[in-house]
C-alpha positions in Angstrom: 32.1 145.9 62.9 30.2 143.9 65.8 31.8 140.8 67.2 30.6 139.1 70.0 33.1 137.4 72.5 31.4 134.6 74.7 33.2 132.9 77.5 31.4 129.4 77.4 31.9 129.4 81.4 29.4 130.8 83.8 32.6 132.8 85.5 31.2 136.7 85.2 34.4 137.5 87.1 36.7 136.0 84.3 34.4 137.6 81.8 35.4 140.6 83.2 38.6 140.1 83.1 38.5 139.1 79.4 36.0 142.4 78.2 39.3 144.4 80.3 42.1 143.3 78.5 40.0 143.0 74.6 39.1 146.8 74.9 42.8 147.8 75.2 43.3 146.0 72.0 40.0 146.1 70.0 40.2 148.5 66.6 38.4 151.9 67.9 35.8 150.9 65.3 34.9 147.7 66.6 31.7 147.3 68.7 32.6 144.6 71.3 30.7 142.4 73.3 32.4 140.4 76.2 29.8 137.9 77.4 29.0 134.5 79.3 25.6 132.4 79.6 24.5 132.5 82.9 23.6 128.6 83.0 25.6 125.6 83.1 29.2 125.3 84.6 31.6 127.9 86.2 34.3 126.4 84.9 35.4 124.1 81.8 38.1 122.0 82.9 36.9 117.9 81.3 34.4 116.9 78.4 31.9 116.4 80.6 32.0 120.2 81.2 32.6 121.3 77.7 29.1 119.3 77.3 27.0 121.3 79.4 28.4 124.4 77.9 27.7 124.3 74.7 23.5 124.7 74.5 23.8 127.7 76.5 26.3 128.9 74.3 24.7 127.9 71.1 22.1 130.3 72.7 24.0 133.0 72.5 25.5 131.7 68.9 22.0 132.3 67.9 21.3 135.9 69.3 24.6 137.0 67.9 23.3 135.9 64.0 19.4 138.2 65.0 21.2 141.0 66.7 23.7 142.1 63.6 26.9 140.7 65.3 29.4 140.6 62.1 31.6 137.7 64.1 31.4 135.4 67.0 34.5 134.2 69.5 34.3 130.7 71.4 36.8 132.0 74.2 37.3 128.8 75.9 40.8 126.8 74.7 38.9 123.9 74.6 36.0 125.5 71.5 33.5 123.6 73.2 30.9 123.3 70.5 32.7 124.9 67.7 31.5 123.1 65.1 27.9 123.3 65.8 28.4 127.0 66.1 29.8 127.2 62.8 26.4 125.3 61.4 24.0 127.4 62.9 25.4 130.6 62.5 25.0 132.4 59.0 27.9 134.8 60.6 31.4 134.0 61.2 32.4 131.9 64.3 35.7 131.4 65.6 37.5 129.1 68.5 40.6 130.6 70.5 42.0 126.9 70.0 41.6 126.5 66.5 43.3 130.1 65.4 45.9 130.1 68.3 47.4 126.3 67.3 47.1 127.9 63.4 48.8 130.5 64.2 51.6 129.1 66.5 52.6 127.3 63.1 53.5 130.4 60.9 55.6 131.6 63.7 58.4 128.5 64.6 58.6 125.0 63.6 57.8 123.6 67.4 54.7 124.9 69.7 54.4 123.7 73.7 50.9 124.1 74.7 50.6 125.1 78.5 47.1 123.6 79.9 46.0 123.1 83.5 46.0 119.7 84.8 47.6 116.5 84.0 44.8 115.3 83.2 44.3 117.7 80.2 47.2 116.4 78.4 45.8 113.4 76.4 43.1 116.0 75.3 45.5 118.8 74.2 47.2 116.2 72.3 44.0 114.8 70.7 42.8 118.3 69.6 46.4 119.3 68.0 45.5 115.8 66.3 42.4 116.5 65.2 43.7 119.8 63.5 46.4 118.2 61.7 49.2 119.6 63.9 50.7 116.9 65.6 54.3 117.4 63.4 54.5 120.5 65.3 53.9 120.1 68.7 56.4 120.4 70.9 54.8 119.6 74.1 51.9 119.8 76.3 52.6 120.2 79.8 50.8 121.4 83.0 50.2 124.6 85.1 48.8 122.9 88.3 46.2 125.5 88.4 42.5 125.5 87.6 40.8 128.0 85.3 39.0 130.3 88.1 42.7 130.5 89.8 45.0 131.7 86.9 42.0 134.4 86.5 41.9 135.1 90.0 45.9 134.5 91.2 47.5 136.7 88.5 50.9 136.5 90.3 51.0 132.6 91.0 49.8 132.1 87.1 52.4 134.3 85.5 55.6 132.8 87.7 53.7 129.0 86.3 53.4 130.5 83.1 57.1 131.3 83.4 58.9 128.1 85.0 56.7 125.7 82.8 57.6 127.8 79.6 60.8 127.8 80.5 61.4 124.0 81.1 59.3 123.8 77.6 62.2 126.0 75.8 65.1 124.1 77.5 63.8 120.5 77.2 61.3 120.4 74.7 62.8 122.8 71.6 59.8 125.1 72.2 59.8 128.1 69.7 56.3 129.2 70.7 54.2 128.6 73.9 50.3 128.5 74.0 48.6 130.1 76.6 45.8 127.2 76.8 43.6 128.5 78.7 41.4 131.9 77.9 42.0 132.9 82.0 45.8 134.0 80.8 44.4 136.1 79.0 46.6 139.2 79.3 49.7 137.6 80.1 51.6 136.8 76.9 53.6 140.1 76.7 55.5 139.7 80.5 56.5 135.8 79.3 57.8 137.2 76.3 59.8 139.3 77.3 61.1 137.2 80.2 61.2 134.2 78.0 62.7 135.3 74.7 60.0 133.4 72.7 57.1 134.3 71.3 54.1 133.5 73.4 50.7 133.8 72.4 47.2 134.6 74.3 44.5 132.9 72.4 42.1 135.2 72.9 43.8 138.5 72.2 45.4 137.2 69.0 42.2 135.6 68.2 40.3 138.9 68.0 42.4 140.5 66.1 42.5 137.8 63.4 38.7 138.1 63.6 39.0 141.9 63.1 41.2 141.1 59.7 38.6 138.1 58.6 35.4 140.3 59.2 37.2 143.2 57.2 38.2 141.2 54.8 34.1 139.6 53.7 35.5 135.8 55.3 33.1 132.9 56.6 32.8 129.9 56.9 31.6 128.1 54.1 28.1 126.6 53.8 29.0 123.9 50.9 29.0 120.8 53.2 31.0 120.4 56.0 29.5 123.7 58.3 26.3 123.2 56.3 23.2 124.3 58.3 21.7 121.2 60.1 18.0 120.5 58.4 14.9 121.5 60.6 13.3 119.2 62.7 11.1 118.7 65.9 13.6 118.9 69.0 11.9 117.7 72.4 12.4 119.5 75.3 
């Protein structure tokens, strides 16, 4: 199978990191492709972001449907343009938000989600909202860090990762953390461990769910809510 991983962010570096850590876990018969667009922000950290993100991504949405790619990943915890995706694409199309918060569900009755600012809360909260989760949550509570550093200051992110998680467990009932950002990626198994919870990385566990959906002949349905849009003139 072909699946295509894009990293909405303009961040080759974190990329990088990404395509490192999904080849140690990919099936050895899946074809994978780590990617990014190479316009619009290096970062995704507010709406206004996630906005310029998502036509360069579509762009790739779209080459993944004429190149053969059996399933895309939106790696960004935020699945900026995720529904649109889902329209345009006659292939499946995944966000690391949507199956991560799914999936913390089947696995304990509370979920903390760990994003990066304060500022992020009220948005973490909304999209657990949106997906019908809010009995679950736990929590959301902050890092202090910004994407490009918990990609680029592995130490300082996992000993965040492990004092927020912690306080999480202790004073919020946490049964599961969320790693809500895709630049942990890679760092779920340490906090674990340390933690005695389960902790999952969005994007790894995303990928393998998409493995097991592509196997298994799923996509999204066409009927009417991920219906393609109808054709018209677009100005540029």
């Amino acid at each position: 199978m072909k699946i295509m991983v894009i990293n909405p962010n303009t961040s080759t570096a974190m990329t990088g990191h990404m395509r490192r850590e999904l080849v140690e876990i990919k099936r050895p018969e899946t074809e994978l492709t780590v990617t990014c667009p190479d316009k619009g922000p290096i970062s995704i950290e507010s709406a206004y972001d996630e906005a310029l993100a998502i036509p360069p991504t579509l762009e790739l949405v779209k080459r993944a449907n004429r190149e053969g790619y059996d399933a895309v990943i939106l790696a960004c915890f935020s699945d900026p343009g995720l529904f649109a995706a889902k329209e345009i694409s006659d292939i499946l199309v995944v966000g690391i938000q949507e199956i991560s918060l799914r999936m913390a569900t089947t696995l304990g009755c509370k979920f903390t989600i760990l994003t990066l600012f304060k500022e992020r809360i009220p948005h973490k909260e909304a999209d657990v909202w949106r997906n019908k989760l809010t009995p679950y949550l736990a929590s959301v509570r902050e890092l202090g860090m910004s994407v490009l550093e918990t990609d680029e200051k592995p130490d300082l992110a996992k000993q965040r990762i492990m004092a927020v998680a912690e306080q999480a467990v202790e004073e919020d009932g946490a049964e599961v953390i969320v790693l809500g950002c895709a630049g942990m990626v890679g760092y779920a198994r340490e906090a674990a461990e340390r933690l005695g919870v389960v902790v999952i990385d969005p994007t790894s566990v995303t990928l393998k769910v998409t493995e097991a959906m592509v196997e298994a002949g799923l996509v999204q349905s066409k009927r009417a809510f991920y219906a393609r849009p109808p054709e018209k003139e677009i100005k540029s």
